[in-house]
N, C-alpha and C positions, 0 to 999 in steps of 0.2 A: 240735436244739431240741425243748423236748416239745408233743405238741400242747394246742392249749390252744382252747376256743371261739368263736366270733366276734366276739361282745362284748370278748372281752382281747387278741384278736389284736393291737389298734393299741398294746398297751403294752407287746410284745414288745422292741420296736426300747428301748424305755426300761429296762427290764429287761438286756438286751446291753450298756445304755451304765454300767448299772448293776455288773455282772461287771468292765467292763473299767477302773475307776476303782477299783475293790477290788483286781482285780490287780496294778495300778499302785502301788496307797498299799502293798502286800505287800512293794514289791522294795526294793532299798537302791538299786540302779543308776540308780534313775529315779524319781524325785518326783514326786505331782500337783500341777498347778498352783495358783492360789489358784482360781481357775474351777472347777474341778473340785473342790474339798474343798465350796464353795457345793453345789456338784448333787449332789456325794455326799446332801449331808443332804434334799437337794428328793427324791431319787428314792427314798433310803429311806424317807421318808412316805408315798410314791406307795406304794413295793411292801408298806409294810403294811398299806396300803387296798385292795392288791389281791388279799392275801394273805386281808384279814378275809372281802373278795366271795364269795371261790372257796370258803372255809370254809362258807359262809353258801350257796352257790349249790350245794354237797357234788358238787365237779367230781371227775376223775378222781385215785388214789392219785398219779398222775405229775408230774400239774401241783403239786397241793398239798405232794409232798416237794423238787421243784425251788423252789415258793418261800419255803418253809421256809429250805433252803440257803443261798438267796439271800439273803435278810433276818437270816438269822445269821450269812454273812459281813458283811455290810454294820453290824450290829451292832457284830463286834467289830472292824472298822477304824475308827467313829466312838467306841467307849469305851473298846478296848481302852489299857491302862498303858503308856507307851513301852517298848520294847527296851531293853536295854544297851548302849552302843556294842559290848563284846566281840562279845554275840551277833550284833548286825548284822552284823559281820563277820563273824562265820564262818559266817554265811547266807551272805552275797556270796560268799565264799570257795570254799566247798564244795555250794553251790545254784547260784549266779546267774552263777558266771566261767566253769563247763563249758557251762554252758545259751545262755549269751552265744555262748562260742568257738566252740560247734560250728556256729552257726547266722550269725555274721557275715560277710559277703563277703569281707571286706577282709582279717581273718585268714584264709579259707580260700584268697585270693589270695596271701598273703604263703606259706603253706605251701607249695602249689601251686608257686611260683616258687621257693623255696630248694631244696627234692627235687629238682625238676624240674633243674633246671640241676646241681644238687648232683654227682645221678647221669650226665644226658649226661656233662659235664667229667671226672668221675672213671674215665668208658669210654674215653673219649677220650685223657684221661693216660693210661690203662691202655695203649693200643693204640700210643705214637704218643708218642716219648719227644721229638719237636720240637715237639707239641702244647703239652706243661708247660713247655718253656724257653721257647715265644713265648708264654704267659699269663703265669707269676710269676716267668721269668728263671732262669738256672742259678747263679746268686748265691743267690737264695735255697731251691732242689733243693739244695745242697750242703751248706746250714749246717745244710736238716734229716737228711738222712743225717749227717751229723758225729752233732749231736744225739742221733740216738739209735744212735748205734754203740758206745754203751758199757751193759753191763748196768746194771740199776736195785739200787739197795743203799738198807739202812735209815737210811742217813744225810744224805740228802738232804730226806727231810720235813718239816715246822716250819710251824708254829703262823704264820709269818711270811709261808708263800707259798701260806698260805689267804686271810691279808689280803690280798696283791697278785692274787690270781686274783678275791676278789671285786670288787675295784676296777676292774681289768681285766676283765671280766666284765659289770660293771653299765654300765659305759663305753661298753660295743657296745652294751648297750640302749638307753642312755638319746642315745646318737646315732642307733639306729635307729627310734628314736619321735620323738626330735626332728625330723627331718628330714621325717617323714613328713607331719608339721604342713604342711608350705610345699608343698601344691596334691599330695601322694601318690605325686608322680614321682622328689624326692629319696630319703625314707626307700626308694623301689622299688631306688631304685638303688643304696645301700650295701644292702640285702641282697643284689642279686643279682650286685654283689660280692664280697661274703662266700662266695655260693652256690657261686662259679666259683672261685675263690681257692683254698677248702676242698676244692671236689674234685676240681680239681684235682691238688692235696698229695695225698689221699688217694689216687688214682688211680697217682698216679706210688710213692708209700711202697706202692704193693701188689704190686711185680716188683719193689720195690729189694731189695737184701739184708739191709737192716734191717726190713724187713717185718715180723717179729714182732714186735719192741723195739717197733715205733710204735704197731701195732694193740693190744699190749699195755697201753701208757700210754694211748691216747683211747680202749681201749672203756668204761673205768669211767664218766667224766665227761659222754659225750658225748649220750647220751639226752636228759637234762635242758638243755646246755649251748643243742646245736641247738634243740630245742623253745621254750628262751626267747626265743632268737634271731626266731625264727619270731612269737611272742608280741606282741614289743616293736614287730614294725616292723607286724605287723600293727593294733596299735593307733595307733601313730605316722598309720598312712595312713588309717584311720578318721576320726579328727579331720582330715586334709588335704581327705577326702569331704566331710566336713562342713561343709566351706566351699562347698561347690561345688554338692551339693544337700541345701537347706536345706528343701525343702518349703515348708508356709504359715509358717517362722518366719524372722528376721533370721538372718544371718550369724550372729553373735555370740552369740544364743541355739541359734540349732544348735550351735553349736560347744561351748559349754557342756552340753549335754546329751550331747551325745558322749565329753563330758571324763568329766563323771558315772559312762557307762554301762563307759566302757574304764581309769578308774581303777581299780578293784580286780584287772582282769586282767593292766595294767603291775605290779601288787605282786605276782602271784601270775609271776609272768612272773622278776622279781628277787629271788626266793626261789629258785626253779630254779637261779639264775645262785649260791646261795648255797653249793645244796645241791650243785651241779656244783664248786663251788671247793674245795669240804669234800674232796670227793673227790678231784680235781685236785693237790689240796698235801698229802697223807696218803695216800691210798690210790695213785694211780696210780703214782709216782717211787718208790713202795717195793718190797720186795724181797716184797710178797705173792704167792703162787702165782698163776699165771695164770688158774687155773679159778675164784678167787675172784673177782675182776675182772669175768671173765663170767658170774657168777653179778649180782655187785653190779651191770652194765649188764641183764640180765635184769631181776631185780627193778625196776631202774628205769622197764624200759620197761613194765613190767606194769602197775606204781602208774599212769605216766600214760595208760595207753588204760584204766583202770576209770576214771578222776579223769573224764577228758573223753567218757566212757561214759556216766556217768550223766547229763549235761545232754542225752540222748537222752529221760532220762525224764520230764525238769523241762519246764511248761509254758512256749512259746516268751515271749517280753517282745513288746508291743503297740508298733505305731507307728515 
């Protein structure tokens, strides 16, 4: 904060409340309330009268460009012409879903726990072939070695089993948000059976003899696939938070404002699951080189650590 004389000191605090109702009316994730659009207009009167003072009182270049700023944001949150819906979204999109993801608990919990257990189970499979038949059974170790004991040819791809991977697809999401809704311990828990499930398989397909056939078909799909995964249950269990601590507002209003802030991330969350299925039903079942594949899970995973990179550089959301 810049320094500012004794006299304006006491309108610093007004000024702070002033930024942070700008920042607010900026985002798409999160709305002022009607209280708040009232004070917007009370405090930008304030700060042009404090702004005329400091002018008039010829304070330091620092004060007078910090309330410059100030009062020209505040400006164009009260005049500015509405957005577009497009734009807003693809603010939200590409500003406010990184800047959200990186910095929310509950997705950095739901990460946290898929990896985490992802990798134990798949050491474990690795090490310890009674490990994977007491998790998911030698019924189903069997059908995926079957599965993939036959080389991949260009005839198996189709337009058809893009539709059923995104449906299947969208499905794990939208039950792993679902679930998260009901108090954060259910959505917990079909992730962190998904976590163990998966790598387990993974674990054990990594000394089977089909080894290559498998890691061949899920490295294209799987950057995005798992990341959604991670996405959905982590907004699922945000809003299950939200029930639980609400702060100074009712249930129901927390929970609506959590709906708000993790709705553009469950979209951004089933677009992955879109752009994983695209892949899934065309790229992976085909008879593409393998090095192309690892190039396509490359690239994948690059796009998303720049995607959720930059909400390192977005300022955090208030409150």
């Amino acid at each position: 904060m810049v320094q500012v004389p004794d006299f304006l000191k006491q309108r610093q605090a007004d000024w702070l409340e002033l930024e942070h109702i700008c920042h607010i009316a900026n985002r798409v994730t999160e709305r002022p309330t009607a209280e708040m659009v009232c004070r917007l207009s009370e405090l930008y009167r304030a700060a042009c009268a404090d702004l005329a003072l400091a002018e008039a009182q010829q304070l330091s270049p620092e004060v007078l460009d910090y309330l410059h700023r100030l009062v020209g944001q505040a400006h164009n949150v009260l005049y500015r012409h509405p957005q577009s819906l497009p734009r807003q979204w693809l603010r939200a999109i590409f500003i406010e879903v990184p800047a959200y993801a990186i910095r929310d608990k509950m997705i950095w919990l739901a990460f946290a726990s898929f990896w985490g257990l992802f990798l134990l189970t798949a050491f474990l499979s690795r090490q310890s072939e009674t490990f994977a038949e007491a998790v998911v059974g030698q019924e189903l170790l069997d059908a995926i070695e079957d599965m993939y004991s036959r080389p991949f040819s260009d005839e198996y791809p189709t337009i058809v089993a893009v539709g059923f991977y995104i449906m299947h697809n969208i499905g794990i999401a939208l039950r792993c948000f679902a679930l998260g809704i009901l108090f954060v311990l259910p959505g917990l828990f079909i992730l962190v059976f998904n976590a163990v499930t998966l790598g387990t398989v993974f674990g054990h397909m990594s000394v089977a003899a089909q080894a290559d056939t498998f890691f061949e078909f899920v490295t294209g799909h799987g950057p995005f696939e798992l990341t959604g995964i991670c996405l959905a249950a982590g907004c699922g269990m945000r809003l299950g938070f939200s029930l639980l601590e609400t702060g100074e507002l009712t249930r129901l209003a927390s929970l609506r404002l959590a709906a708000r802030q993790v709705a553009p991330v469950l979209l951004v969350a089933c677009f992955f699951f879109v752009l994983a299925a695209i892949i899934e039903g065309l790229v992976s079942p085909s008879a593409t080189p393998v090095e192309t594949k690892r190039w396509i899970a490359t690239l994948s995973t690059v796009v998303l650590v720049v995607y959720f990179s930059t909400g390192f550089f977005t300022r955090p959301s208030h409150g």
